[in-house]
C-alpha positions as CSV (number, residue, x, y, z in Angstrom):
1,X,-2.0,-16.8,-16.7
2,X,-0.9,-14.3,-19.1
3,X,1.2,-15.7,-22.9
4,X,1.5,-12.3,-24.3
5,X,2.1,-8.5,-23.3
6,X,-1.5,-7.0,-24.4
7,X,-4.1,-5.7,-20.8
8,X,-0.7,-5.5,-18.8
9,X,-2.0,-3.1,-16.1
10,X,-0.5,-0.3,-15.0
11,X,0.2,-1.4,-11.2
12,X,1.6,-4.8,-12.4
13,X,4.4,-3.5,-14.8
14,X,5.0,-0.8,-11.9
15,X,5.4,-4.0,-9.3
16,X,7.9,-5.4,-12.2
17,X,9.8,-2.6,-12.5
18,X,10.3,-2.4,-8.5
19,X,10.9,-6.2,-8.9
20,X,13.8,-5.5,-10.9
21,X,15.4,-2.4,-8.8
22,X,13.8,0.8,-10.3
23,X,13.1,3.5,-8.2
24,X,10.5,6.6,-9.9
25,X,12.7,9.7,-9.8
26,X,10.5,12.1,-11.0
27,X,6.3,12.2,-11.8
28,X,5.2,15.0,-14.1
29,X,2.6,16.1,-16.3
30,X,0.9,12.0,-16.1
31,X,4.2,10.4,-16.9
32,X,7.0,8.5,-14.4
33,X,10.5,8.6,-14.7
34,X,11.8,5.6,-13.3
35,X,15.3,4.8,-13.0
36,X,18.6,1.9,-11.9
37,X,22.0,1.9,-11.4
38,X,22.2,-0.6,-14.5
39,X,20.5,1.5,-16.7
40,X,21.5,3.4,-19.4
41,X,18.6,5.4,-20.0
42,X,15.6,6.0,-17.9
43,X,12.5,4.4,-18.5
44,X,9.3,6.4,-18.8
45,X,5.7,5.5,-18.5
46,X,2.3,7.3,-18.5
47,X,1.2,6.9,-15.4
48,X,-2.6,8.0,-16.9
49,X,-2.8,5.2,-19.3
50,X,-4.0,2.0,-18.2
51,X,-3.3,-0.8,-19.7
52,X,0.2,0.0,-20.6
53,X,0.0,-0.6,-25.0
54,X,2.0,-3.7,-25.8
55,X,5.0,-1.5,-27.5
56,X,5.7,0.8,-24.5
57,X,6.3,-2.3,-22.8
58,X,8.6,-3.7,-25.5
59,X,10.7,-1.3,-25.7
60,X,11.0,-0.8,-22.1
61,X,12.0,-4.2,-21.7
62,X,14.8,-3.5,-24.6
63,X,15.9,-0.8,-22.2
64,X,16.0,-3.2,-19.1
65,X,17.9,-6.2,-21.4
66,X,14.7,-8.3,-19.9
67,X,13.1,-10.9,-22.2
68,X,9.2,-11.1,-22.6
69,X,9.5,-14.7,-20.4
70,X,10.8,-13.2,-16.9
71,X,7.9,-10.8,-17.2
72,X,5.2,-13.4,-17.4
73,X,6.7,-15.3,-14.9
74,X,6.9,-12.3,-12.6
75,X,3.1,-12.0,-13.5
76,X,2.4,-15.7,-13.3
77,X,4.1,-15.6,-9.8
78,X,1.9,-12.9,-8.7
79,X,-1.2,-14.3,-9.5
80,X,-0.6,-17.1,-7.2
């Protein structure tokens, strides 16, 4: 059961982002464009670095208006 947003694999903060209604839009040169109708911005990731660092995944989550809690408990529920 993960407390904090260090190791966060790759394929789990992809399943999140799914989770929440992103779609990828675009793949190029090892990163992913993923994007929402609620968005204001498009979120990127490297798709060639895995775990995601902790402050990629902060700021993404400042860009989906998400706090750090519904991500563990997405996690948490996927564990199970």
């Amino acid at each position: 059961m993960p407390q904090n947003l260090k190791n966060i694999t790759l394929k789990d903060f992809q399943d999140f982002l799914k989770f929440k209604g992103l779609k990828v839009i675009r793949r190029k040169g090892g990163h992913e464009v993923w994007s929402g109708t609620t968005l204001l911005r498009p979120i990127i990731l490297q798709s060639h670095i895995d775990p995601v660092p902790e402050f990629i995944i902060r700021n993404n989550m400042r860009t989906l208006n998400c706090d750090k809690q519904e991500l563990l408990d997405f996690l948490n529920k996927k564990q199970e």
